[in-house]
Every structure is written in C-alpha cells, then in structure tokens.
PyMOL commands that place a pseudoatom at each C-alpha (Angstrom):
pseudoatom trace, name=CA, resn=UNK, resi=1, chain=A, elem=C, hetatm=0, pos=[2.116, 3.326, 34.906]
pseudoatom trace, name=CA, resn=UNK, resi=2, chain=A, elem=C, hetatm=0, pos=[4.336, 5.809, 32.295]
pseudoatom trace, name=CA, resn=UNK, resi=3, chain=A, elem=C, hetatm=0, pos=[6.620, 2.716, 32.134]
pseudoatom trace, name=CA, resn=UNK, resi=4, chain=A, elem=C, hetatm=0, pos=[4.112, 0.611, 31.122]
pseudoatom trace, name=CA, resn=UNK, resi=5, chain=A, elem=C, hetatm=0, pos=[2.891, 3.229, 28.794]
pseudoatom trace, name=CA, resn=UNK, resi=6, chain=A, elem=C, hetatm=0, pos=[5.504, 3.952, 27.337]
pseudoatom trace, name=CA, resn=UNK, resi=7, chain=A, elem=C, hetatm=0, pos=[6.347, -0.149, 26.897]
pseudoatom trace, name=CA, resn=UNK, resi=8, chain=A, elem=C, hetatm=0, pos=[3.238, -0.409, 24.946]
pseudoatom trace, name=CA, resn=UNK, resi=9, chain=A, elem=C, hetatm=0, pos=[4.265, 2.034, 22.636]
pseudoatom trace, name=CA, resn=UNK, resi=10, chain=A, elem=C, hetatm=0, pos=[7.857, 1.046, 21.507]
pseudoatom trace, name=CA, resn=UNK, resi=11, chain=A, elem=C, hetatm=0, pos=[6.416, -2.802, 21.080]
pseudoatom trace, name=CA, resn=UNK, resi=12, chain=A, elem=C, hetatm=0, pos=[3.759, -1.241, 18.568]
pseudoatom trace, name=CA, resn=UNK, resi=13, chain=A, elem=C, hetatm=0, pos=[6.750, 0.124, 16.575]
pseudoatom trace, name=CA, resn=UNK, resi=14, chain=A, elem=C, hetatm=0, pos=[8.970, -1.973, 14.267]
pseudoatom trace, name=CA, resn=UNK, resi=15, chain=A, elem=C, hetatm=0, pos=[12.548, -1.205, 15.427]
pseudoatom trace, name=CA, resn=UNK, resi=16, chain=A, elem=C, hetatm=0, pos=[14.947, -1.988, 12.469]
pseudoatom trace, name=CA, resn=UNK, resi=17, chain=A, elem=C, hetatm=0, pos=[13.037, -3.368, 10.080]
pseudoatom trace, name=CA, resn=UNK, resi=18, chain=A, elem=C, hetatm=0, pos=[15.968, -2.081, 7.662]
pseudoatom trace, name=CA, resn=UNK, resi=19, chain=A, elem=C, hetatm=0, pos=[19.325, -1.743, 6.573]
pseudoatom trace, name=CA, resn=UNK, resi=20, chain=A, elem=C, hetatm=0, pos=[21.034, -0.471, 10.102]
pseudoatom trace, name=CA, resn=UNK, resi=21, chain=A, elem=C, hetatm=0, pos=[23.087, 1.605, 7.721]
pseudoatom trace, name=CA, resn=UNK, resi=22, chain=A, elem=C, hetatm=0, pos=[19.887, 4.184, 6.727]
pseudoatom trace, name=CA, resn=UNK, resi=23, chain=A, elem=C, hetatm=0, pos=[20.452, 5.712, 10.853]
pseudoatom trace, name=CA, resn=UNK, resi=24, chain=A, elem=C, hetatm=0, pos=[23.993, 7.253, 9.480]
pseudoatom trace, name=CA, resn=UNK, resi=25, chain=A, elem=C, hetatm=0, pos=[22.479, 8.371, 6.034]
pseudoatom trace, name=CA, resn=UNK, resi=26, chain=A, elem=C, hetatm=0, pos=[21.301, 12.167, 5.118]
pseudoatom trace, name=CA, resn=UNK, resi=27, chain=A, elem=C, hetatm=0, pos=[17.941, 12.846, 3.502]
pseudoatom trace, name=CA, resn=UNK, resi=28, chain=A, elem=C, hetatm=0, pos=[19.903, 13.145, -0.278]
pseudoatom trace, name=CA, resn=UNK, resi=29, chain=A, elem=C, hetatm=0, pos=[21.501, 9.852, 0.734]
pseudoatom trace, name=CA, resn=UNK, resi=30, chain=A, elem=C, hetatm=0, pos=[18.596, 8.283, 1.602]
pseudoatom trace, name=CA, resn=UNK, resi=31, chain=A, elem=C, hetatm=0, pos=[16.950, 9.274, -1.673]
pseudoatom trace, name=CA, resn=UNK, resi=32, chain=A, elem=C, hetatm=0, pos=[20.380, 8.078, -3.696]
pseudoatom trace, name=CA, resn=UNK, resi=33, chain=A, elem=C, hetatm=0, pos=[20.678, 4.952, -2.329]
pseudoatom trace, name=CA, resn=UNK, resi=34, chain=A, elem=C, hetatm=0, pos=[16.755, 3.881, -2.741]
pseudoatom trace, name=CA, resn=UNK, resi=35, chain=A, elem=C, hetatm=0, pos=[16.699, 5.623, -6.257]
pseudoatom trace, name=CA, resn=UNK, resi=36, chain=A, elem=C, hetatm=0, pos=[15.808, 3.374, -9.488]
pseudoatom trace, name=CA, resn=UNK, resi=37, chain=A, elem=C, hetatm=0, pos=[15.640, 4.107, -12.898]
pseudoatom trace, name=CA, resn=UNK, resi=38, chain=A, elem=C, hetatm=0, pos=[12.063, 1.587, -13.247]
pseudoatom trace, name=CA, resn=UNK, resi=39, chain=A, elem=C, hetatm=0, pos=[9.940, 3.425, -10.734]
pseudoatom trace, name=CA, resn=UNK, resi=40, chain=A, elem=C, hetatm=0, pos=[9.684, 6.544, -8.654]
pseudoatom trace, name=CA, resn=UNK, resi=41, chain=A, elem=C, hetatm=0, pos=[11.982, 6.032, -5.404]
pseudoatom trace, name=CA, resn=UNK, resi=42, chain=A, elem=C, hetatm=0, pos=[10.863, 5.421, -1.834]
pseudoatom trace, name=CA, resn=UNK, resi=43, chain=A, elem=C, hetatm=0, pos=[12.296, 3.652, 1.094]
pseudoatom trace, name=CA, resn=UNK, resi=44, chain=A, elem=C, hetatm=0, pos=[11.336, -0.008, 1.489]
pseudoatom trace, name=CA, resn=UNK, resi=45, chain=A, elem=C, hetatm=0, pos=[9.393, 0.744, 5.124]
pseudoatom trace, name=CA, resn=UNK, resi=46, chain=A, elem=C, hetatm=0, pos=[8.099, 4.123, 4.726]
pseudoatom trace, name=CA, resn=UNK, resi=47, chain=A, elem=C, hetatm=0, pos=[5.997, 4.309, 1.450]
pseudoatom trace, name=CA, resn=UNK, resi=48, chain=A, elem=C, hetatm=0, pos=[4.728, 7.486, -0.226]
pseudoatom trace, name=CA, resn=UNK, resi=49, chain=A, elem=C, hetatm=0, pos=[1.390, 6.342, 0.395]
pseudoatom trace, name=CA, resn=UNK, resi=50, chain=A, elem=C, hetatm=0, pos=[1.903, 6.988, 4.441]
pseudoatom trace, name=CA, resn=UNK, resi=51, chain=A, elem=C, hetatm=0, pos=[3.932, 10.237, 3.581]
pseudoatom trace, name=CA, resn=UNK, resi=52, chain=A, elem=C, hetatm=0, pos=[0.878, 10.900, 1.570]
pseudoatom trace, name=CA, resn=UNK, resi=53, chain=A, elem=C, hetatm=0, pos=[-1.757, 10.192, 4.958]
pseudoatom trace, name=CA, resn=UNK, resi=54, chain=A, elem=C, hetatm=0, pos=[0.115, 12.200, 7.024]
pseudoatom trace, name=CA, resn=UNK, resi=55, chain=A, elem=C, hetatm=0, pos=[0.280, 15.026, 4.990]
pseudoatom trace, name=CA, resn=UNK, resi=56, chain=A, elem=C, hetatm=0, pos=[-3.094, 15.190, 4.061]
pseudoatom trace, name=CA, resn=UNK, resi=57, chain=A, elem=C, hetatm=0, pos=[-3.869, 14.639, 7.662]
pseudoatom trace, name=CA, resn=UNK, resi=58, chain=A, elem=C, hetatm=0, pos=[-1.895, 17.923, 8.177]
pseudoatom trace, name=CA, resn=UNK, resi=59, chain=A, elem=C, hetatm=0, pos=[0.727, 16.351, 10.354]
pseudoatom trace, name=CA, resn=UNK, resi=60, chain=A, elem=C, hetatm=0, pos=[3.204, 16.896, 7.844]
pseudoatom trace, name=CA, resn=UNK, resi=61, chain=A, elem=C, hetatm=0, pos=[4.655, 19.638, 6.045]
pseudoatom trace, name=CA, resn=UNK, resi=62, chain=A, elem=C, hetatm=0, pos=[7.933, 18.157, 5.346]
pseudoatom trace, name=CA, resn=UNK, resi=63, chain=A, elem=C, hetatm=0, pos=[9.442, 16.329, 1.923]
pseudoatom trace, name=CA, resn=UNK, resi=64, chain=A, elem=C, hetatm=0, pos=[9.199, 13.077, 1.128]
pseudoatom trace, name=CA, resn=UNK, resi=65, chain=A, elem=C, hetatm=0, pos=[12.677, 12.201, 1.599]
pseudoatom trace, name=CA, resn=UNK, resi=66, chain=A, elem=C, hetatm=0, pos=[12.710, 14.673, 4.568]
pseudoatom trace, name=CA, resn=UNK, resi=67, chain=A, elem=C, hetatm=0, pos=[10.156, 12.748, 6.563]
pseudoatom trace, name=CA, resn=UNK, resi=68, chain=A, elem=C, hetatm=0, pos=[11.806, 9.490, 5.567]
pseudoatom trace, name=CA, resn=UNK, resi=69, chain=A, elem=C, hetatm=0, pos=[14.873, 10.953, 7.618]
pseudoatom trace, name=CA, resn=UNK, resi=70, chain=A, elem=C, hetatm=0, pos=[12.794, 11.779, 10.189]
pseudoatom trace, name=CA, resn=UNK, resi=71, chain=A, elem=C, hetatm=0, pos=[11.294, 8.422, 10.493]
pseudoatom trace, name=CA, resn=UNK, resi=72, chain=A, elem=C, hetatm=0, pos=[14.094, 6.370, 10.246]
pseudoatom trace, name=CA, resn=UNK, resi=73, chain=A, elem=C, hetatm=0, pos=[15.662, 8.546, 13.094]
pseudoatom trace, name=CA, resn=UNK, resi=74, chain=A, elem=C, hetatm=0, pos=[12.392, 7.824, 15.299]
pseudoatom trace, name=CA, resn=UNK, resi=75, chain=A, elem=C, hetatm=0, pos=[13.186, 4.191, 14.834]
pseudoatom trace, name=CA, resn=UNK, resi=76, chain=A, elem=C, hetatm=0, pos=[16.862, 4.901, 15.491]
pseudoatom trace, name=CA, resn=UNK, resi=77, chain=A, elem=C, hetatm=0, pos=[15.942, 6.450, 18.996]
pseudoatom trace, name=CA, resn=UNK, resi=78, chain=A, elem=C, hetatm=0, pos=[13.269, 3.192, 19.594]
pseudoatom trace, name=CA, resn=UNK, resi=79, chain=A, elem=C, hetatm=0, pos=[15.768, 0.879, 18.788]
pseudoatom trace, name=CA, resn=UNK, resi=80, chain=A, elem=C, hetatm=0, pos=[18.222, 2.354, 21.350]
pseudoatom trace, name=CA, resn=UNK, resi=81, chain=A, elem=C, hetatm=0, pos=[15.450, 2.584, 24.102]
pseudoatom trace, name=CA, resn=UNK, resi=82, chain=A, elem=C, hetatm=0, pos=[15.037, -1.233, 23.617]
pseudoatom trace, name=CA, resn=UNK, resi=83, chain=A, elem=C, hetatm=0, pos=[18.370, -2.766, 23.062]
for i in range(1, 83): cmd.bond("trace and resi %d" % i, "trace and resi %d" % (i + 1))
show_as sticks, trace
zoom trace
C-alpha cells in the first residue's frame, strides 16, 4: 500500500521538465543563468506566482531563488527514484 502511495505521488510530479544542468547549479546560479535585462527573472517551471501561493499560504519563508533551489532539488531526488 506505501508503494502504491508513494507511486501515485512521483507520477503527479513532473520529473525534468528542465535543463538537467539546473540539479548542479547554486541558488545565485540559478538566478544568473535565468536573469534578463526585459523582465524580472524566474525559472521557466517554478514561477513567482507559485513562490508567491506558498508563501502566503505560510509554507514558505524562504527566497525566491532559494525555494527555486529547493524545488529543483525535489525534482532531482524524484527523478532518481524513477529512473
């Protein structure tokens, strides 16, 4: 049942749906390499506008580009657990 639970879960979650390259990067090298001069930065997957929820939902406390990092490394670890 726990297996099967836990199945469930990692095929709701998108595993890679970016450059593989953004596992090895820092938070400042996140934010570098997504920076542009036309518009505020943010990662291609994880908007400011779900930063946003989950910190007003009080489930975050971190940075943007801190929680980026954080989710990319989730997806790092689902990845792994499927492939």
């Amino acid at each position: 049942m726990f297996f099967s639970t836990l199945g469930t879960a990692l095929s709701l979650r998108k595993a890679t749906p970016y450059d593989l390259n953004d596992f090895l990067f820092s938070p400042s090298e996140l934010q570098h390499k997504y920076e542009t001069r036309v518009r505020h930065s943010e990662h291609p997957h994880f908007d400011r506008a779900l930063w946003l929820r989950a910190v007003n939902a009080g489930a975050c406390e971190l940075g943007y580009w801190q929680w980026v990092f954080e989710q990319v490394q989730a997806d790092d670890d689902t990845y792994l657990l499927r492939h």
